[in-house]
VOFI-486685 format. One record per residue (C-alpha): residue number from 1; residue in one letter; x, y, z. Coordinates in nm, 2 decimals. Each point is the difference from the previous one (the first is absolute). Layout:
BEGIN
(pt NUM 'A' (X Y Z)),
...
***
This chain:
BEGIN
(pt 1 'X' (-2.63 11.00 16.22)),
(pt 2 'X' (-0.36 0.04 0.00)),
(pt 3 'X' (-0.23 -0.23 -0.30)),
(pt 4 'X' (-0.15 0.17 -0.30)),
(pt 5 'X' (-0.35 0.04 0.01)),
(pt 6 'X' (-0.14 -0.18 -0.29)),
(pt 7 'X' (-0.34 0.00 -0.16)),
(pt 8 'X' (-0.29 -0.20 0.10)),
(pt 9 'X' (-0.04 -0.18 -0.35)),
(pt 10 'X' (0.37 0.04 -0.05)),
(pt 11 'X' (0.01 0.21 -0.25)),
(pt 12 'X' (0.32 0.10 0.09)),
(pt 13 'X' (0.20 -0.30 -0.14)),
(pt 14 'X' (-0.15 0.11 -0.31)),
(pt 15 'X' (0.24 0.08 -0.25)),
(pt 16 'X' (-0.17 0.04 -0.37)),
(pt 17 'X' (-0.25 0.10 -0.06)),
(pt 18 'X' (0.01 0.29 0.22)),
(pt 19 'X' (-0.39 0.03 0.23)),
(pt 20 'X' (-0.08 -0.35 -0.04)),
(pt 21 'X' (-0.06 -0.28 0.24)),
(pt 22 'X' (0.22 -0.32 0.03)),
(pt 23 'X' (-0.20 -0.27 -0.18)),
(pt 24 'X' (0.01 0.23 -0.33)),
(pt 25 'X' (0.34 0.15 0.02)),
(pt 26 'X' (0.23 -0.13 -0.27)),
(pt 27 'X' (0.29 0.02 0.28)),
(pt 28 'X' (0.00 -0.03 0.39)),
(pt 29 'X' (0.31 0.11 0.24)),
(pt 30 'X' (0.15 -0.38 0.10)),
(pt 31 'X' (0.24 0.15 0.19)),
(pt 32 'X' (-0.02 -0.20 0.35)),
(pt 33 'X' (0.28 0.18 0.25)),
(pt 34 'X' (-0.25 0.29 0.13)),
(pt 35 'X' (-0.31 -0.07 0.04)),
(pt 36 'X' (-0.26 0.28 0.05)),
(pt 37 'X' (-0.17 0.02 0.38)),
(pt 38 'X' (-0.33 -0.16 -0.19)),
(pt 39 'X' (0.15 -0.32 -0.15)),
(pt 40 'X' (0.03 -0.32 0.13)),
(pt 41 'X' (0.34 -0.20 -0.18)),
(pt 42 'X' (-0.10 -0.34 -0.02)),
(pt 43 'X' (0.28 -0.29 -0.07)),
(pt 44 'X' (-0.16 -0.16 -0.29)),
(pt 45 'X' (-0.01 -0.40 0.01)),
(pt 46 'X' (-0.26 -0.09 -0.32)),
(pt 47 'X' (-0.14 0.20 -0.25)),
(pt 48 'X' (-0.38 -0.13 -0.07)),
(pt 49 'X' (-0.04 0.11 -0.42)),
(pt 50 'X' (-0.34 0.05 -0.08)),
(pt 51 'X' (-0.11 -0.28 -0.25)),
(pt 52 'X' (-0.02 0.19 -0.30)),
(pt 53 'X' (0.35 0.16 0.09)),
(pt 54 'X' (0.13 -0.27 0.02)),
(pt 55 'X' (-0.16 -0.22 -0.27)),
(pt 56 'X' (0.07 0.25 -0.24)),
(pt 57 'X' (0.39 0.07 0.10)),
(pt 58 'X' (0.04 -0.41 -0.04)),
(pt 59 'X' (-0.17 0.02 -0.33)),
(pt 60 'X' (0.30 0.30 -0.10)),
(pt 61 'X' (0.25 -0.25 0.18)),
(pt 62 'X' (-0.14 -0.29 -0.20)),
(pt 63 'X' (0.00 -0.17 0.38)),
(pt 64 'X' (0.40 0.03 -0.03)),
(pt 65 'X' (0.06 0.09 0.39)),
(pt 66 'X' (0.31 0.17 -0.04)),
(pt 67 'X' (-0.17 0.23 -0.25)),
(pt 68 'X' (-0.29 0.04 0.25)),
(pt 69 'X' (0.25 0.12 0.27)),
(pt 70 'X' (0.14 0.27 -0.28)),
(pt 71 'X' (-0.35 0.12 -0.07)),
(pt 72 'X' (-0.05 0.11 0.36)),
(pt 73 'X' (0.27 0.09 0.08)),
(pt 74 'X' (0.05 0.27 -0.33)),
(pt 75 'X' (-0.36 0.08 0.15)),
(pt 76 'X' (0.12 0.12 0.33)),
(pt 77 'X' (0.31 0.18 -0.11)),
(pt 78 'X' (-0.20 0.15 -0.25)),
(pt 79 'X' (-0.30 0.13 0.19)),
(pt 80 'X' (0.12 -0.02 0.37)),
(pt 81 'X' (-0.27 -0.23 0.06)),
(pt 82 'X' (-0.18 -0.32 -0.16)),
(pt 83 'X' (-0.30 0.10 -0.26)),
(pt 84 'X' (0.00 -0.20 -0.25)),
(pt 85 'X' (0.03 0.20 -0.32)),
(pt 86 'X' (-0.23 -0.18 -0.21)),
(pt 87 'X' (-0.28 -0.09 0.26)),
(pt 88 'X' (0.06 0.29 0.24)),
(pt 89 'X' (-0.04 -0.24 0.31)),
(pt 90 'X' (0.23 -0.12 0.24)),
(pt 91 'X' (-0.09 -0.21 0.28)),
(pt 92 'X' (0.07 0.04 0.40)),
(pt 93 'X' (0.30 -0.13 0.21)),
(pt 94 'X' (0.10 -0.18 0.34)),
(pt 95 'X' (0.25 0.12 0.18)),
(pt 96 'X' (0.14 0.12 0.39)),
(pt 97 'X' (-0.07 0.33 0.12)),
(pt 98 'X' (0.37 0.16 0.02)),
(pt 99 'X' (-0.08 0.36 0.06)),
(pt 100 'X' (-0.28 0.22 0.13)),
(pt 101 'X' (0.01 0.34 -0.08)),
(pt 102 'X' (-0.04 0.26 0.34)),
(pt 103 'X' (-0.35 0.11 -0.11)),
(pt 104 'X' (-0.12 -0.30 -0.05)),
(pt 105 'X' (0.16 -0.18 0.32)),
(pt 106 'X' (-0.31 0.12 0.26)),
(pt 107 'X' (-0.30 -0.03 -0.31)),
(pt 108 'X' (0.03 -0.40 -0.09)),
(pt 109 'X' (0.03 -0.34 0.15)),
(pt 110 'X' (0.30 -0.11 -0.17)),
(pt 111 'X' (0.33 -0.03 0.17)),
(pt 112 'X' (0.35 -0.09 -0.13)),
(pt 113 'X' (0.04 -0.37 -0.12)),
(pt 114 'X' (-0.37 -0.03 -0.03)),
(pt 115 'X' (-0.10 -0.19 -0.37)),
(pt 116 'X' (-0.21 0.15 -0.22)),
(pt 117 'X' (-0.14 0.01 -0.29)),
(pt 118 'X' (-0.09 0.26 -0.19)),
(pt 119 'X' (-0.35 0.04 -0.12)),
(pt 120 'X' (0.08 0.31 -0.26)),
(pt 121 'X' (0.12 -0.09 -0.40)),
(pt 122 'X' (0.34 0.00 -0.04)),
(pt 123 'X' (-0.04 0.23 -0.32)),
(pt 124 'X' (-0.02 0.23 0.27)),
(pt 125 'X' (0.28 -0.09 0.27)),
(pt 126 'X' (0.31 0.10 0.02)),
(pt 127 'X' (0.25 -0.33 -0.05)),
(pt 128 'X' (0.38 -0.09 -0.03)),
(pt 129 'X' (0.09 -0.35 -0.10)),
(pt 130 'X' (0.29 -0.10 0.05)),
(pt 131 'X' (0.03 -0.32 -0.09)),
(pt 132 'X' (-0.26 -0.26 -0.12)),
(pt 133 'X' (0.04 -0.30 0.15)),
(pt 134 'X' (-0.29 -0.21 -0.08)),
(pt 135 'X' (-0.24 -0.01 -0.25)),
(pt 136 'X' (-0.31 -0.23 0.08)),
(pt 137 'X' (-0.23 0.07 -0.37)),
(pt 138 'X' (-0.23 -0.28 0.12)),
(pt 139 'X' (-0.17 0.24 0.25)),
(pt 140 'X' (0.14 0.34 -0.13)),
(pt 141 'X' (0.23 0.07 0.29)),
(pt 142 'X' (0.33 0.12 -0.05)),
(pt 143 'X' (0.25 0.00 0.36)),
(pt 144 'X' (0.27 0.22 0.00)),
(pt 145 'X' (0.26 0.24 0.19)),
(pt 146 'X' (-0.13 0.38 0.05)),
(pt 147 'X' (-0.17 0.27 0.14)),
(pt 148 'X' (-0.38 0.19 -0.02)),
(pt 149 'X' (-0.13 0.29 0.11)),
(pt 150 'X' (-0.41 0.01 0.11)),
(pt 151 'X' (-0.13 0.31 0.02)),
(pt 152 'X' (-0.22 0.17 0.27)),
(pt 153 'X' (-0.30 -0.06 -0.12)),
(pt 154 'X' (0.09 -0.37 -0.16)),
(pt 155 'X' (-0.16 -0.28 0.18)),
(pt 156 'X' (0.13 -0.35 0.09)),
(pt 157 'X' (-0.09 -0.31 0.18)),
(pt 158 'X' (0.22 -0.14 0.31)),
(pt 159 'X' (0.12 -0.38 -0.13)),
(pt 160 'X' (-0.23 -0.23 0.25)),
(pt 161 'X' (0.11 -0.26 0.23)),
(pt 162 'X' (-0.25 -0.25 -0.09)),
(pt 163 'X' (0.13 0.01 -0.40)),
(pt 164 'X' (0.30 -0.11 -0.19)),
(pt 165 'X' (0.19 0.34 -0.16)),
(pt 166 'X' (-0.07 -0.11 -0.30)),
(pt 167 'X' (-0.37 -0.10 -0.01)),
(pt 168 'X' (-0.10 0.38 0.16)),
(pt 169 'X' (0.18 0.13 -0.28)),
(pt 170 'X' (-0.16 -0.11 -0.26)),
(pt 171 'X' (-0.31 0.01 0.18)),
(pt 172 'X' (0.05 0.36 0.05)),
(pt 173 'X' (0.10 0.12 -0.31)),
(pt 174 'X' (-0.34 -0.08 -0.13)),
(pt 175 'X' (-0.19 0.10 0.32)),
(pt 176 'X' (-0.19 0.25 -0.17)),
(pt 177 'X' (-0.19 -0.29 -0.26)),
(pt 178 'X' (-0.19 -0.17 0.28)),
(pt 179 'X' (-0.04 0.30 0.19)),
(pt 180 'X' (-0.17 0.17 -0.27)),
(pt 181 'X' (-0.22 -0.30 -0.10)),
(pt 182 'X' (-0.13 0.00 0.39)),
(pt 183 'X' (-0.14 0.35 -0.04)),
(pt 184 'X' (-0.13 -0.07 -0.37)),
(pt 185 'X' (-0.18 -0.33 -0.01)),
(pt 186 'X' (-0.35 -0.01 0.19)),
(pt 187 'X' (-0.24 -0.34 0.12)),
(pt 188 'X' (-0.12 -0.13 -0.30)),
(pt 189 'X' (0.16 0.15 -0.25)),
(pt 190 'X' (0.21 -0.18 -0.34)),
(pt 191 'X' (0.32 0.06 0.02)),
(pt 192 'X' (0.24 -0.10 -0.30)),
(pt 193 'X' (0.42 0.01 0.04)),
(pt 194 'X' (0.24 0.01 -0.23)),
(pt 195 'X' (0.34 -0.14 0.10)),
(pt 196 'X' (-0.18 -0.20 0.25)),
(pt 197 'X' (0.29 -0.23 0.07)),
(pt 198 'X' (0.27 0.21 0.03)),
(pt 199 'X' (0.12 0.20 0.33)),
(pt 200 'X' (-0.21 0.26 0.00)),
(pt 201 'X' (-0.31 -0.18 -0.18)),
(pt 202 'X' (0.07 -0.28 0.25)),
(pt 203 'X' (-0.12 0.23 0.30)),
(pt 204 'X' (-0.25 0.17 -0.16)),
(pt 205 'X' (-0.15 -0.30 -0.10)),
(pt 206 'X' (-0.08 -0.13 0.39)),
(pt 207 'X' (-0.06 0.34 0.10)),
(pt 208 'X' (-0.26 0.07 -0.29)),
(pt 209 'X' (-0.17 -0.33 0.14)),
(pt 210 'X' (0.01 0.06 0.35)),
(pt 211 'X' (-0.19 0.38 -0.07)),
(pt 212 'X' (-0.29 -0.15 -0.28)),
(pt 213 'X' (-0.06 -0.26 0.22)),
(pt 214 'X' (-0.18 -0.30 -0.11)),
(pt 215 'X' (-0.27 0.17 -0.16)),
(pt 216 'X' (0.27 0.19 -0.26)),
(pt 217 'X' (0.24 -0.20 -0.23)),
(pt 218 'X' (0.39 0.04 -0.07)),
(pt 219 'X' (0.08 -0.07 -0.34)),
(pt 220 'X' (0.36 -0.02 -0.01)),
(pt 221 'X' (0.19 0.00 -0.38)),
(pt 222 'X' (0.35 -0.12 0.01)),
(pt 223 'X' (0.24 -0.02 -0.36)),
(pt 224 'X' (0.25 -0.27 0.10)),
(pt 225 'X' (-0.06 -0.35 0.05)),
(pt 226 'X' (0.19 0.01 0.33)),
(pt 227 'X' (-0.14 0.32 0.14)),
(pt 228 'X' (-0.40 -0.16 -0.07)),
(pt 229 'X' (0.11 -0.35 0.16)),
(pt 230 'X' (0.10 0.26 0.32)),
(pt 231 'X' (-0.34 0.18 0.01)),
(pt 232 'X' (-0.20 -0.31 -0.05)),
(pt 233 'X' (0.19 -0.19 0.29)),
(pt 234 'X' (-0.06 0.32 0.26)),
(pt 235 'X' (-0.39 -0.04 -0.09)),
(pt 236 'X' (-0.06 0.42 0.13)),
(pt 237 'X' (-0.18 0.00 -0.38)),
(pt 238 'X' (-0.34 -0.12 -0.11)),
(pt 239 'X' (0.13 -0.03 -0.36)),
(pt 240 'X' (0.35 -0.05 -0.13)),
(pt 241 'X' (0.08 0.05 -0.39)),
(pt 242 'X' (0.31 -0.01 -0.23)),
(pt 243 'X' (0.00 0.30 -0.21)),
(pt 244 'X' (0.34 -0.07 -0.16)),
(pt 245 'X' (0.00 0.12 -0.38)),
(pt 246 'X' (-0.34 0.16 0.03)),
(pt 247 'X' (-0.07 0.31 -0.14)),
(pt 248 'X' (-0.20 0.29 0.22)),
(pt 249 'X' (-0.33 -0.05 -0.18)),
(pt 250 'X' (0.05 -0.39 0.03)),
(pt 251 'X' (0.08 0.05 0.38)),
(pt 252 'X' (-0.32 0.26 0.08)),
(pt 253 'X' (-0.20 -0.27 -0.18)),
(pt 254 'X' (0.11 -0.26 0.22)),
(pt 255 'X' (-0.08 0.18 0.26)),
(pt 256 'X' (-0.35 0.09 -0.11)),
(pt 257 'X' (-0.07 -0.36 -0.09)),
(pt 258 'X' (0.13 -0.06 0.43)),
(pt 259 'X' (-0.18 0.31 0.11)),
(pt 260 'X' (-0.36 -0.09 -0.21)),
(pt 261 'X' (0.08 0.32 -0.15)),
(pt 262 'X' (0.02 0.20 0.31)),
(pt 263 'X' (0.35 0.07 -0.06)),
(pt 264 'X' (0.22 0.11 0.30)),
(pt 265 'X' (-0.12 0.23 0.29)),
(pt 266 'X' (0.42 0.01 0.07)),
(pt 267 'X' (0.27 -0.07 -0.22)),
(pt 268 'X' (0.34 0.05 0.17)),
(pt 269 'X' (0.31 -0.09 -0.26)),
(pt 270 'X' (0.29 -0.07 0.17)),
(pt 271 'X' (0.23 -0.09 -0.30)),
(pt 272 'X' (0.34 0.11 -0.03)),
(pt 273 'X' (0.02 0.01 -0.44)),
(pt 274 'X' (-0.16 0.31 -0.22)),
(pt 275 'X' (-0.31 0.01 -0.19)),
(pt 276 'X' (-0.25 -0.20 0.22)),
(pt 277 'X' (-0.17 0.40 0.09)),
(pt 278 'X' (-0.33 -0.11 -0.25)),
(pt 279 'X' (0.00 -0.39 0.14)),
(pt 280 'X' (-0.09 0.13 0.31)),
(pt 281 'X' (-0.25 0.25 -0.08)),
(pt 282 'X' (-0.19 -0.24 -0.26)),
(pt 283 'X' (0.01 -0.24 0.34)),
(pt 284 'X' (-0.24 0.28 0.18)),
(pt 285 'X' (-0.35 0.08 0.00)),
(pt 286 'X' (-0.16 0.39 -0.08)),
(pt 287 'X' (0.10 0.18 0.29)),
(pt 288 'X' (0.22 -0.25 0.16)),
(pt 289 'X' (0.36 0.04 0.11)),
(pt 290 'X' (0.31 -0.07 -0.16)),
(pt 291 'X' (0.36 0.01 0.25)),
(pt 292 'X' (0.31 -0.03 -0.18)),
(pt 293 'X' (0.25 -0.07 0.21)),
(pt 294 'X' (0.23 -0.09 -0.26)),
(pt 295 'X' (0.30 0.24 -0.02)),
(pt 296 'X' (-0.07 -0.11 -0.33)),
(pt 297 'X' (-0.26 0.21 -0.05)),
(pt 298 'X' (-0.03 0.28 -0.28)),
(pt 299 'X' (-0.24 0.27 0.13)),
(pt 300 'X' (-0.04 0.10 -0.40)),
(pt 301 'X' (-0.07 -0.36 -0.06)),
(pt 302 'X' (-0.25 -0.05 0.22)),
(pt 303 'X' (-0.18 0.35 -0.03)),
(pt 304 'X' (-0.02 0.00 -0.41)),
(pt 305 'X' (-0.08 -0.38 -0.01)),
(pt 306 'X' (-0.27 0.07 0.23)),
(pt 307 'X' (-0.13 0.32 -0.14)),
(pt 308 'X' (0.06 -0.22 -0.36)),
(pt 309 'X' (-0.26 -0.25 0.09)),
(pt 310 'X' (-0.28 0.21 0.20)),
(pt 311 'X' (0.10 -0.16 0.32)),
(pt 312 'X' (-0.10 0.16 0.31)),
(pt 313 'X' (0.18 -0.13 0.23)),
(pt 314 'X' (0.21 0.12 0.33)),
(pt 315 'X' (0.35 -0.03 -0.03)),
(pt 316 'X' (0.25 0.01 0.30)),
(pt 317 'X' (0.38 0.01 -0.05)),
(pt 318 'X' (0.13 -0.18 0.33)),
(pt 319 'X' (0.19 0.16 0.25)),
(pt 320 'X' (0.20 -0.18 0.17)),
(pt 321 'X' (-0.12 0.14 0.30)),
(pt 322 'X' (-0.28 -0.03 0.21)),
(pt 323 'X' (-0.09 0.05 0.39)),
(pt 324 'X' (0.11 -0.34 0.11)),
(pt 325 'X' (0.12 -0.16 -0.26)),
(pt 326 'X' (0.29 -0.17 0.13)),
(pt 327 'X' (-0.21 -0.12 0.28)),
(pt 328 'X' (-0.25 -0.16 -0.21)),
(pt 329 'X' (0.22 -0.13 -0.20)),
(pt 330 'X' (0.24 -0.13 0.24)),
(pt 331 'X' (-0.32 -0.16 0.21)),
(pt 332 'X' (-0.11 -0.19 -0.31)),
(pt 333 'X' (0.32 -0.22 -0.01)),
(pt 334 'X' (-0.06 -0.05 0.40)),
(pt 335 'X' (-0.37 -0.11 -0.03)),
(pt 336 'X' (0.06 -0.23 -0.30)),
(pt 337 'X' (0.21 -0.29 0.05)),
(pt 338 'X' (-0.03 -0.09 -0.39)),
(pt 339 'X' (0.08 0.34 -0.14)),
(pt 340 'X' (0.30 0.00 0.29)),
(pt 341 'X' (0.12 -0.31 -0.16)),
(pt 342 'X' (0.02 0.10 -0.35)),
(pt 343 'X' (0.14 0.35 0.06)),
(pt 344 'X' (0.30 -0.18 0.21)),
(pt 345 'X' (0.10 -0.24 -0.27)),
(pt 346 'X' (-0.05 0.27 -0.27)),
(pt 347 'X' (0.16 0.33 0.20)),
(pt 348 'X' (0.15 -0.11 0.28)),
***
């Protein structure tokens, strides 16, 4: 019997509300045993939770796993898919390419038993868990038993040869960070990061100081002990500083104090709690740029606060994608051994 022809975004796994896409739908179509002729079914291995997912669903769980594992899982059956209620994030996943639909068979470069991973939020993809199986909170990666559907026009990255699983994952899943510092940050510009020793900050940290070159400066502010130790030892930043318990005004005045008043050409935040929106802009100079690519970011927030204090400043909310981003990314673990290193003992 011939496929169903599905939509392009895949709107037709929408359920309610009726005319939206995926990612905003309160409930997605799970149901794996058709697939339309424009869907790849993917085998799922490891869901990747976006940071601020999954720091705020261990926060509800009070770190209890077992409780973390009935969080998600009321999650899925409720929605069809994994969007955090509270955030509205989700994450990305690894898995084996099951199924291709027949109008998508002669349009890709995937084949059956290929591994992927997807490079689309799963707020938006269609998933079935069947059974959790681990839970690994220290790098926000969750393996379990299930299936996925990408759509047509979702994108994903083949698993490379020359990488453990593990490491590409996490890698990719915040592939659009470093990608979208490359593009932003120019030679001899001040750049200033927030979260600079996490994941994401991690990467845009060396790839911040590889664009300003050694006529610009990386200023990289990190919140836990552990995570400014990290950033120190990787030396991609000209200045390193604690900014645990400071408020925002304390924190733009430290970096005025760094920046001889200057402030920041580039602030890119990168952490994964609420309400850092006006640290970052006090961080930047008139006219500069502020990207958030926190999904903990409130576009209110960070709109009124600015508008609040006569900042003019641009903001970007970060997409997670951008032309090449998993290549960049993906390269920058290759071409440094130290940032290799520390992503294998952390992610891998």
């Amino acid at each position: 019997m011939a496929q169903k022809h599905g939509n392009k975004y895949g709107t037709h796994r929408v359920i309610t509300p009726y005319g939206v896409l995926p990612q905003p739908a309160d409930k997605v179509d799970n149901n794996m045993d058709e697939i339309y002729d424009n869907e790849i079914l993917i085998d799922v291995q490891t869901l990747n939770i976006d940071s601020a997912s999954f720091t705020d669903i261990s926060r509800r769980a009070e770190g209890d796993v077992e409780k973390i594992k009935e969080i998600m899982l009321d999650i899925v059956a409720t929605q069809g898919k994994h969007r955090n209620p509270w955030t509205g994030s989700g994450g990305m996943l690894l898995g084996k390419v099951e199924q291709i639909g027949d109008a998508l068979k002669d349009k890709i470069d995937l084949k059956v038993g290929d591994r992927i991973a997807t490079l689309v939020s799963l707020s938006l993809t269609p998933l079935r868990i069947d059974e959790i199986l681990e839970v690994r909170a220290e790098v926000d990666q969750v393996d379990i038993k299930g299936k996925a559907i990408l759509f047509e026009s979702g994108i994903y990255a083949k698993i490379p040869d020359d990488l453990p699983e593990k490491l590409a994952l996490s890698a990719l899943d915040v592939a659009g960070a470093p990608a979208q510092t490359a593009k932003l940050c120019k030679p001899g510009q001040t750049v200033v990061i927030l979260g600079a020793g996490g994941k994401s900050g991690m990467l845009c940290c060396y790839e911040a100081k590889k664009r300003v070159g050694v006529t610009g400066k990386v200023i990289g502010l990190a919140n836990s002990p552990k995570s400014t130790q990290r950033i120190k030892d990787l030396g991609f930043c000209d200045v390193v500083e604690s900014v645990a318990g400071l408020t925002p005004v304390q924190i733009g005045e430290l970096v005025g104090k760094l920046t001889g008043g200057k402030m920041a050409d580039v602030t890119i935040n990168t952490v994964n709690v609420p309400d850092t929106e006006m640290t970052s802009v006090l961080c930047t100079k008139e006219d500069g740029i502020v990207y958030f690519f926190s999904m903990a970011t409130s576009f209110t927030k960070a709109a009124l606060g600015a508008e609040g204090i006569g900042a003019d400043v641009t903001m970007i909310i970060g997409n997670g994608y951008t032309k090449g981003h998993a290549e960049i990314t993906l390269q920058e673990l290759r071409e440094n051994e130290k940032l290799r290193k520390i992503f294998e003992e952390l992610y891998a």
